[in-house]
C-alpha positions in Angstrom: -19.0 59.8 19.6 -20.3 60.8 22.8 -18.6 60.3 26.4 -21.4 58.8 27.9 -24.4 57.4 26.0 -27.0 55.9 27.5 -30.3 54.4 26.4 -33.3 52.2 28.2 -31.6 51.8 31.5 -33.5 50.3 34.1 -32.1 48.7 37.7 -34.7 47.1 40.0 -34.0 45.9 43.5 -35.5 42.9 45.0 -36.0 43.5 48.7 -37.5 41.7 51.3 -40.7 42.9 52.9 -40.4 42.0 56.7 -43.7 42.6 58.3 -44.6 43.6 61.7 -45.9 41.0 64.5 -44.3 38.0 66.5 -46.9 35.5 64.1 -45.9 37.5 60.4 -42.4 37.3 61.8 -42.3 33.7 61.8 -44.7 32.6 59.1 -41.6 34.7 57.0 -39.3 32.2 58.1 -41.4 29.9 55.5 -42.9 32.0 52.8 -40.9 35.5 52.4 -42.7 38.5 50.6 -40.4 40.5 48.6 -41.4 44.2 46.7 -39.0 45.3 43.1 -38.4 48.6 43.4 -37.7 50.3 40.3 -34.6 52.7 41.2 -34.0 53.7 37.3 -36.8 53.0 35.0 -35.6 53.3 31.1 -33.4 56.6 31.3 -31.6 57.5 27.9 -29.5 60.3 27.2 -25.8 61.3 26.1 -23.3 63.4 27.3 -20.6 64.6 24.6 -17.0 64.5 25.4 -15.7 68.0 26.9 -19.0 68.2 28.8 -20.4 69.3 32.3 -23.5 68.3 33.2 -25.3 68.3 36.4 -27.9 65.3 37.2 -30.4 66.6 39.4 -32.7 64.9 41.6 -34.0 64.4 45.0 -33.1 61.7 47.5 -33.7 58.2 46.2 -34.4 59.7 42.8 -31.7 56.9 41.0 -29.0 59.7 40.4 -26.4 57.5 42.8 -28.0 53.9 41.0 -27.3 55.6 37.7 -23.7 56.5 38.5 -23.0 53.1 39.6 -24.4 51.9 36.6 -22.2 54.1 34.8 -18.7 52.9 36.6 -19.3 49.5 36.7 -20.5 48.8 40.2 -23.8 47.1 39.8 -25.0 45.3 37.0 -28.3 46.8 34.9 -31.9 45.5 34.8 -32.6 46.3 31.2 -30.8 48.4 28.3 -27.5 49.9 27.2 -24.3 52.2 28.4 -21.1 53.0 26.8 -18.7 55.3 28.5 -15.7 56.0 26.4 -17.3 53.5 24.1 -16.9 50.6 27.0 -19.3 48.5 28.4 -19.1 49.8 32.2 -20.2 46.3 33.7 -17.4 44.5 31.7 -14.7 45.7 33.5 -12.5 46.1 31.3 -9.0 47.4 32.7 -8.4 50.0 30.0 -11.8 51.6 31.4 -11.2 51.7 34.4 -8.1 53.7 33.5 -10.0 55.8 32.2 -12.5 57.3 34.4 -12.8 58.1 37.8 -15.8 57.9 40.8 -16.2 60.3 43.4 -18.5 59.7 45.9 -19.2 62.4 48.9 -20.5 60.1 51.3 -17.4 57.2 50.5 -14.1 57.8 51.1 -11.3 56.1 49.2 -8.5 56.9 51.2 -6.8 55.2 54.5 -8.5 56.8 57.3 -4.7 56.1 59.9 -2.7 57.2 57.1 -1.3 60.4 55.5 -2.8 61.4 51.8 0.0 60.7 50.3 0.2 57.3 51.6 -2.9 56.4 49.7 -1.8 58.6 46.5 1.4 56.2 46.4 -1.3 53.1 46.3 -2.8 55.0 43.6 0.4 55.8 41.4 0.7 51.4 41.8 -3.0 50.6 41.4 -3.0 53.0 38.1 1.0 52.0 37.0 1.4 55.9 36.6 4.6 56.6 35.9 7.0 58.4 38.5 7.3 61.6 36.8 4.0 62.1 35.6 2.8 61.2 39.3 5.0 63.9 40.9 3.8 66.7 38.3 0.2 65.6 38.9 0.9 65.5 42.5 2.3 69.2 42.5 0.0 70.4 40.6 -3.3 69.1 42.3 -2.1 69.8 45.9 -0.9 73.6 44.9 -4.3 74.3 42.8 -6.4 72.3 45.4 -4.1 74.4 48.6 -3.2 71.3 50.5 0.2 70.6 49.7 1.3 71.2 53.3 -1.3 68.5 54.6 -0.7 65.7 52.8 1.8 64.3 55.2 -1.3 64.4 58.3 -3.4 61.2 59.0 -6.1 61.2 56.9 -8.5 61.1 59.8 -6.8 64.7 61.2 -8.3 66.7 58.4 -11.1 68.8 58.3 -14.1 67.7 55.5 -13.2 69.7 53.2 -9.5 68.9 53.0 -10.9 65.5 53.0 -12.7 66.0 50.4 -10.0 68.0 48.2 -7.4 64.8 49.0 -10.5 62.6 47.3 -10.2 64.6 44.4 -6.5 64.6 44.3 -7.0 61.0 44.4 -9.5 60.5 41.4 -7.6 62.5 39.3 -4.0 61.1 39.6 -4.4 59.4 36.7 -5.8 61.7 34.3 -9.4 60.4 33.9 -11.1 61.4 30.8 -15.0 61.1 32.3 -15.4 62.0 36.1 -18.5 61.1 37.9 -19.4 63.1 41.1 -21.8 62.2 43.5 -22.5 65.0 46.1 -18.7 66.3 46.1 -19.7 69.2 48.7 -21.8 67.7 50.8 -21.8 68.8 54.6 -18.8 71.5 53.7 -18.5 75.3 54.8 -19.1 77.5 52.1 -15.6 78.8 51.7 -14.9 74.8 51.1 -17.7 75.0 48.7 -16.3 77.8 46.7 -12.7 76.7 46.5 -14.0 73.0 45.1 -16.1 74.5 43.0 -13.5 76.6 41.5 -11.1 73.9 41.3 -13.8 71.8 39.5 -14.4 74.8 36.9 -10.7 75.7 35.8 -9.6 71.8 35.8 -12.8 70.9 33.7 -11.7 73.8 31.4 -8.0 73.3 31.1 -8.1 69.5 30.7 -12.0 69.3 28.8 -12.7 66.3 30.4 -16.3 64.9 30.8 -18.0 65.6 34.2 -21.8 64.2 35.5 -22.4 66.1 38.4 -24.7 65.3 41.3 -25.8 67.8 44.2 -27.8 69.3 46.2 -26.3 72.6 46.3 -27.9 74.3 43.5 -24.8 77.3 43.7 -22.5 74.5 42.5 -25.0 73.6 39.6 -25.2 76.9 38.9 -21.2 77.7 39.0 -20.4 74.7 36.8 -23.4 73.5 34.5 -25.0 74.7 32.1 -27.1 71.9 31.0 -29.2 69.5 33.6 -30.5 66.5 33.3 -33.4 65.9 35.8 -34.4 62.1 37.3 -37.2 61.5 40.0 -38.6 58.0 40.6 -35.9 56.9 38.4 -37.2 58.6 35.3 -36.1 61.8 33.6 -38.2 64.8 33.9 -35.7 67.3 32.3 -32.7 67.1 30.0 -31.6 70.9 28.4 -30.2 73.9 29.6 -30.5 74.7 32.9 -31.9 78.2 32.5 -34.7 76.6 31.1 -36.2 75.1 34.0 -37.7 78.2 35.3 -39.0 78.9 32.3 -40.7 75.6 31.7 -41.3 74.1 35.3 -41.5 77.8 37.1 -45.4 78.6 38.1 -44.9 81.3 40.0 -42.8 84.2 40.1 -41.6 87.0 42.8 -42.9 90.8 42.7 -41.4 93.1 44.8 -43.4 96.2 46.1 -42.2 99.3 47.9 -45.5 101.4 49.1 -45.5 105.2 49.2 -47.2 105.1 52.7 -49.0 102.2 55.1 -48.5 98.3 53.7 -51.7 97.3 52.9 -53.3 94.7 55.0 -55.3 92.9 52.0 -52.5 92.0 49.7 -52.6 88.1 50.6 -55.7 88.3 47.5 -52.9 88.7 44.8 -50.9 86.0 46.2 -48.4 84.6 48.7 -47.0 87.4 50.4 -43.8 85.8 51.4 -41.5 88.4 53.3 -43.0 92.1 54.7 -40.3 94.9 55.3 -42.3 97.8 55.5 -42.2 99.8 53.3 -41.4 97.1 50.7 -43.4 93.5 50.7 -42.7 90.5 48.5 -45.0 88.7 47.0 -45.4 85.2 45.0 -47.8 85.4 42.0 -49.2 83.1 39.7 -46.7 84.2 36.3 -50.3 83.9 34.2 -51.7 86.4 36.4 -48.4 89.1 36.6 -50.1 91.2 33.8 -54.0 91.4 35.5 -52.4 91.8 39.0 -49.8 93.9 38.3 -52.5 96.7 37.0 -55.0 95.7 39.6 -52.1 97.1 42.2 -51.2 99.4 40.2 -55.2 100.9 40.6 -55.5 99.9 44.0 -52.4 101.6 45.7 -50.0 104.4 46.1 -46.6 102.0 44.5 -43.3 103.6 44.5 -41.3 100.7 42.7 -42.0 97.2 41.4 -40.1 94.6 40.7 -40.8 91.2 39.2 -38.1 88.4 39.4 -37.4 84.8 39.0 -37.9 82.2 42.0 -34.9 80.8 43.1 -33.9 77.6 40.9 -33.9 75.6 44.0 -37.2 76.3 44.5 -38.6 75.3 41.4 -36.8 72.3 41.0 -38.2 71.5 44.6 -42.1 72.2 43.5 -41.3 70.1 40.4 -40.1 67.1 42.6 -43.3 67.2 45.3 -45.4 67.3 42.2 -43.9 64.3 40.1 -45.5 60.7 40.0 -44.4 57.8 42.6 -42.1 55.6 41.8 -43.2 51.9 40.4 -43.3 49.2 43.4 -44.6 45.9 42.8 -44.8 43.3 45.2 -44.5 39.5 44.9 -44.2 36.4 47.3 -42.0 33.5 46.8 -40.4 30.7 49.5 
């Protein structure tokens, strides 16, 4: 049975329309105009238990709606979860047990008070019991490096101490499905690296289920190997996540080193995107790499060449500019 399973979930908000002027101000005081905005429009697809999977998307996509859906917080629209084989909206207690919700914007710790403070709340909230708590405690804040900083105010931390106390926090009582939303966000890359690393070996040790949201594509690319992509609410993309480039990917990067003088003209082939004489790189059309490639070939004196992938971030960018808006409708009521 799959960890998460999903199928024909849709959430759209009702929001009210305000519009501009003194006289449209006040006439809304009698008849309000309202728009639905379709956050997550019919998504279906299942995660198996053990999993990692990163859910891609850009901002206002639905990935955060989605998650939310998932844990419980908001009601759906239309169609069916299960998590764990639970009904996330129901509430029941012995879900709630069971998975976890961490959200990079949110904190869920007491700003005044030291970590461990808020951990103890935890250990209560969750009825661990005492021995298991101190093992779990040990063993987050040694793997995580913070043991020596869970006695300081929560608000004397840096953000990514923060943000490895939030984790500490979700994982006290051994969830079996952890959702992340944007776990790195705003943090150094050394912060970066060591959650990323802590995310990978815990995942592995423990196999529990993990939907991942970012923006950082090198944490994608450290943890995941499958992606599921949403934009306007809708999935684009749901497979492996080397096969993005292959199927979203127009264009592709050739590198050039010149035996004398950079040519002047090569802007006819394509994008030239960087020039360091003697090498140039430029952005072809992956159709054309064959024709072009012998046309420069011909053309000039070419040490070297080079052709190459363009960056996954950049890809799943162009695939977002060029996707469909999302579905507003609007509608008037008093």
């Amino acid at each position: 049975m799959p960890a998460i399973e999903v199928r024909g979930l849709a959430k759209t908000y009702r929001v009210f329309r305000k519009r501009e002027g003194l006289a449209a101000s006040i006439g809304g005081l009698f008849r309000r105009t309202y728009q639905s905005v379709v956050a997550v429009d019919r998504v279906t697809f299942t995660v198996e238990a053990g999993e990692i999977v990163a859910f891609l998307g850009p901002n206002g996509a639905g990935k955060t709606t989605t998650l939310k859906l998932l844990s419980g917080l908001i009601f759906p629209s239309a169609g069916e979860a299960r998590v764990l084989d639970y009904v996330p909206w129901k509430r029941d207690n012995a879900f709630r047990r069971r998975f976890s919700l961490v959200m990079g914007q949110k904190n869920q710790l007491w700003w005044d008070l030291p970590a461990q403070e808020s951990f103890r709340l935890h250990r209560e909230i969750y009825r661990i019991d005492a021995g298991v708590f101190q093992r779990r405690i040990d063993e987050l804040t040694g793997l995580l490096e913070v043991r020596s900083l869970v006695g300081q105010p929560v608000r004397e931390l840096s953000l990514g101490e923060r943000m490895r106390m939030e984790l500490i926090a979700a994982l006290l009582h051994g969830p079996e499905v952890l959702l992340l939303d944007e776990p790195t966000i705003g943090l150094d890359v050394v912060s970066q690296r060591r959650v990323q690393d802590f995310l990978r070996f815990y995942q592995a040790e423990r196999k529990i289920t993990v939907l991942l949201t970012s923006h950082y594509m090198k944490d994608v690319e450290a943890l995941c190997k499958r992606a599921i992509i949403i934009n306007h609410g809708r999935i684009n993309h749901d497979g492996p996540l080397a096969d993005i480039v292959d199927r979203f990917g127009r264009h592709k990067i050739m590198d050039l080193q010149f035996a004398g003088d950079v040519p002047t003209d090569l802007d006819r082939y394509g994008q030239v995107v960087e020039v360091k004489p003697p090498r140039v790189r430029l952005e072809v059309s992956r159709q054309r790499i064959p024709e072009i490639l012998t046309a420069l070939l011909a053309n000039y004196n070419i040490e070297d060449v080079g052709v190459q992938e363009r960056p996954l971030e950049d890809v799943i960018a162009e695939m977002f500019a060029s996707a469909p808006p999302r579905a507003v409708s609007d509608g008037a009521t008093r």
